[in-house]
C-alpha positions as CSV (number, residue, x, y, z in Angstrom):
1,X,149.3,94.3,140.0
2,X,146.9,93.2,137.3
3,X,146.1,94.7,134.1
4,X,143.6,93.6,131.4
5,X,144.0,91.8,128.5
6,X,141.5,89.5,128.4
7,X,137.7,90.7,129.5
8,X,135.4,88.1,128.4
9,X,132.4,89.6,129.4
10,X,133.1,91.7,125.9
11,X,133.0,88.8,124.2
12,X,130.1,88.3,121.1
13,X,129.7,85.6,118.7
14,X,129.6,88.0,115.1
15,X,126.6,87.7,113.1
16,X,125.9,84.6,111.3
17,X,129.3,82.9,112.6
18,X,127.9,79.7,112.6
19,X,126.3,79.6,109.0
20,X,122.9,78.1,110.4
21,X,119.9,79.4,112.9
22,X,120.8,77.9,116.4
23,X,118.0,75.9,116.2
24,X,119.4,74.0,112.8
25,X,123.0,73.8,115.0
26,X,121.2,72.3,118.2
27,X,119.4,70.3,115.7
28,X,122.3,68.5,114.6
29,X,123.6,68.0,117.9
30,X,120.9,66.0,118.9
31,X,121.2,63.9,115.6
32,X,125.0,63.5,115.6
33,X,124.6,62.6,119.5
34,X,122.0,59.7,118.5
35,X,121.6,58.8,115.2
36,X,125.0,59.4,113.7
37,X,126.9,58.3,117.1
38,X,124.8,55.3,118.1
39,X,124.7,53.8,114.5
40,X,126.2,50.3,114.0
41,X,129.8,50.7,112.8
42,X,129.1,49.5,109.0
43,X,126.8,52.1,108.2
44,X,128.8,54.4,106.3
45,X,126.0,55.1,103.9
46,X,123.3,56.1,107.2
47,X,126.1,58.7,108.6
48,X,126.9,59.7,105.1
49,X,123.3,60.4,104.2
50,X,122.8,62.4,107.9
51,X,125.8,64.3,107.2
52,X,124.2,65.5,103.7
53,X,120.8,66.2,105.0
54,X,122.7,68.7,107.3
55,X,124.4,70.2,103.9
56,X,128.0,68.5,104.1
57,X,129.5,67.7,100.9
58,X,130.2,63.7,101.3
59,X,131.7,62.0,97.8
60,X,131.1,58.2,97.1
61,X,132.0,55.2,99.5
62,X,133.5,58.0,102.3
63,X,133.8,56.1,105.4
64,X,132.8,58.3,108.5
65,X,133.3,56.3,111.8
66,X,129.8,57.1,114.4
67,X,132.4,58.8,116.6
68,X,133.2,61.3,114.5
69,X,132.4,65.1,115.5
70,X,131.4,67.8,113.1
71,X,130.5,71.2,114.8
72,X,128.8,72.5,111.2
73,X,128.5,70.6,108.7
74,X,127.2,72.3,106.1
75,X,131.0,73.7,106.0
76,X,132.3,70.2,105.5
77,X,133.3,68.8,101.8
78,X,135.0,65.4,101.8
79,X,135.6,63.8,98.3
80,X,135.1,60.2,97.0
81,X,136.7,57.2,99.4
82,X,138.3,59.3,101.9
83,X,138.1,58.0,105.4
84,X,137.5,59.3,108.7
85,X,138.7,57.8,111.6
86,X,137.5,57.0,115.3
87,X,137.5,60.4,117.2
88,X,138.5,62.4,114.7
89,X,137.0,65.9,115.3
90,X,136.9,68.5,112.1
91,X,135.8,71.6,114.2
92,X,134.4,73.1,111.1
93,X,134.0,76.8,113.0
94,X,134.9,77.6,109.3
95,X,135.6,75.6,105.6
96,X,137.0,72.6,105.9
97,X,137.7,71.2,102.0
98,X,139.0,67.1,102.2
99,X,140.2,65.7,99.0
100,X,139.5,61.7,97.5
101,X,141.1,58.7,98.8
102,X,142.6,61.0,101.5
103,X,142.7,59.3,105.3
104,X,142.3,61.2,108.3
105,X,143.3,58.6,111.1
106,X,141.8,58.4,114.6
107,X,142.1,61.0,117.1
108,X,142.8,63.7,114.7
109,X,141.8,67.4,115.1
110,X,141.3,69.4,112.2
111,X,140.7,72.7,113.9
112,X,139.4,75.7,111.8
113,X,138.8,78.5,114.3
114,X,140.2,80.2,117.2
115,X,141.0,83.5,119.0
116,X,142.7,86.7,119.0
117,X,144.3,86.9,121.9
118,X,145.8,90.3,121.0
119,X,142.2,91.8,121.8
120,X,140.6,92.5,125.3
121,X,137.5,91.0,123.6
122,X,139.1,87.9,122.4
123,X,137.1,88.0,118.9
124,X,136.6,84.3,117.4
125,X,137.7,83.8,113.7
126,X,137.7,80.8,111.4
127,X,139.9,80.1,108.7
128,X,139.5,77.3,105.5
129,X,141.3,73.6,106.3
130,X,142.5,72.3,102.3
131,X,143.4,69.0,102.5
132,X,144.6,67.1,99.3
133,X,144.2,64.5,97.3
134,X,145.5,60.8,98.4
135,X,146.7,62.6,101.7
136,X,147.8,60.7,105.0
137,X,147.4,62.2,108.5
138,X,148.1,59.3,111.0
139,X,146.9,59.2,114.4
140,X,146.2,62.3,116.4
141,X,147.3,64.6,113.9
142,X,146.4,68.7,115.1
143,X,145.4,70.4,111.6
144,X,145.9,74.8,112.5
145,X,143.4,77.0,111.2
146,X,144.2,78.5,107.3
147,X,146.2,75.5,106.3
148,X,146.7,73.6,103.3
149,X,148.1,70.6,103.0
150,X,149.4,69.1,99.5
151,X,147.8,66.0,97.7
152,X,149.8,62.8,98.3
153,X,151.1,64.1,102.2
154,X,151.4,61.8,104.4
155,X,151.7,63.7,108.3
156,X,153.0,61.4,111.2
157,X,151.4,60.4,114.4
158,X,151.3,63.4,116.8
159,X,152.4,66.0,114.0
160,X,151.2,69.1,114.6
161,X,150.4,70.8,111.6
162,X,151.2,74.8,111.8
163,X,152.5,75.7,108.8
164,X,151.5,74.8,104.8
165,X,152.8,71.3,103.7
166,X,154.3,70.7,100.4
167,X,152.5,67.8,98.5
168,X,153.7,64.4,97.7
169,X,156.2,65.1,101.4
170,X,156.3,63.1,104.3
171,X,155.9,65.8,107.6
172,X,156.7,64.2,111.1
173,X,156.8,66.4,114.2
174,X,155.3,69.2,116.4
175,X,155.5,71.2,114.7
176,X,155.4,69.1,111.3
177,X,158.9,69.1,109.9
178,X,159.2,68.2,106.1
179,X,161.4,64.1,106.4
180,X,161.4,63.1,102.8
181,X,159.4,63.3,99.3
182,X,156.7,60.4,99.3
């Protein structure tokens, strides 16, 4: 017997979700799939300057390796010499705010949006990443939607970040457990 909790035929995208025309979003697509992605690994000031032409919010000397992914980013602010790593995805469905000198290590998935499940139309929603100042995630660190994580955190490898983190605090775990004060 089978009963329904999840028709996605009722599905819709609301109204000026993604911040942009399509046009502007498949625009960048195409750019981050060339320009951005094929671009020797020391230019940082190329994917910098792509990034801002598409209305992100890069601060000085911000490293941005070619494979990163940004889904919008015109809702992406990083501050002055942060770095993000190889594979790092910031699916920037909504806000995502990175402080200075803050590191965001390879394989991580900063992850701004999902779905109600609790509705047979399983509505989308996004919900503003804040990560501090002089912050730490290591590798393949999974950021929830709505969090905010302290200045000075640093979150271990595989953390999986669910729940606000304290600043100046070492997390480690999935899901991120406070260790110790930094």
């Amino acid at each position: 017997m089978s009963h329904s909790i999840q028709d996605l035929n009722l599905y819709k995208t609301p109204k000026g979700f993604r911040g942009k025309s399509a046009i502007v979003v498949q625009l960048w697509w195409v750019v981050q799939g060339t320009l951005f992605a094929l671009s020797p690994q020391f230019l940082y000031g190329w994917r910098r300057f792509l990034a801002k032409i598409f209305g992100a919010k890069i601060g000085k000397n911000v490293l941005l390796r070619p494979s990163v992914k940004m889904t919008y980013p015109w809702k992406v602010s990083i501050g002055d010499n942060s770095w993000i790593g190889d594979d790092v995805v910031l699916y920037s469905l909504g806000e995502i705010e990175i402080g200075s000198n803050t590191v965001v290590s390879q394989k991580g998935y900063i992850c701004t949006g999902s779905h109600n499940y609790d509705k047979i139309d399983f509505p989308i929603y996004a919900k503003k990443i804040t990560i501090g100042n002089q912050c730490w995630l290591a590798t393949d660190v999974f950021v929830a939607p709505g969090i905010s994580i302290g200045d000075g955190t640093v979150v271990g490898a595989r953390s999986s970040v669910i729940d606000n983190l304290d600043g100046f605090s070492v997390y480690v775990g999935s899901p991120a457990k406070f260790l110790k004060k930094r």
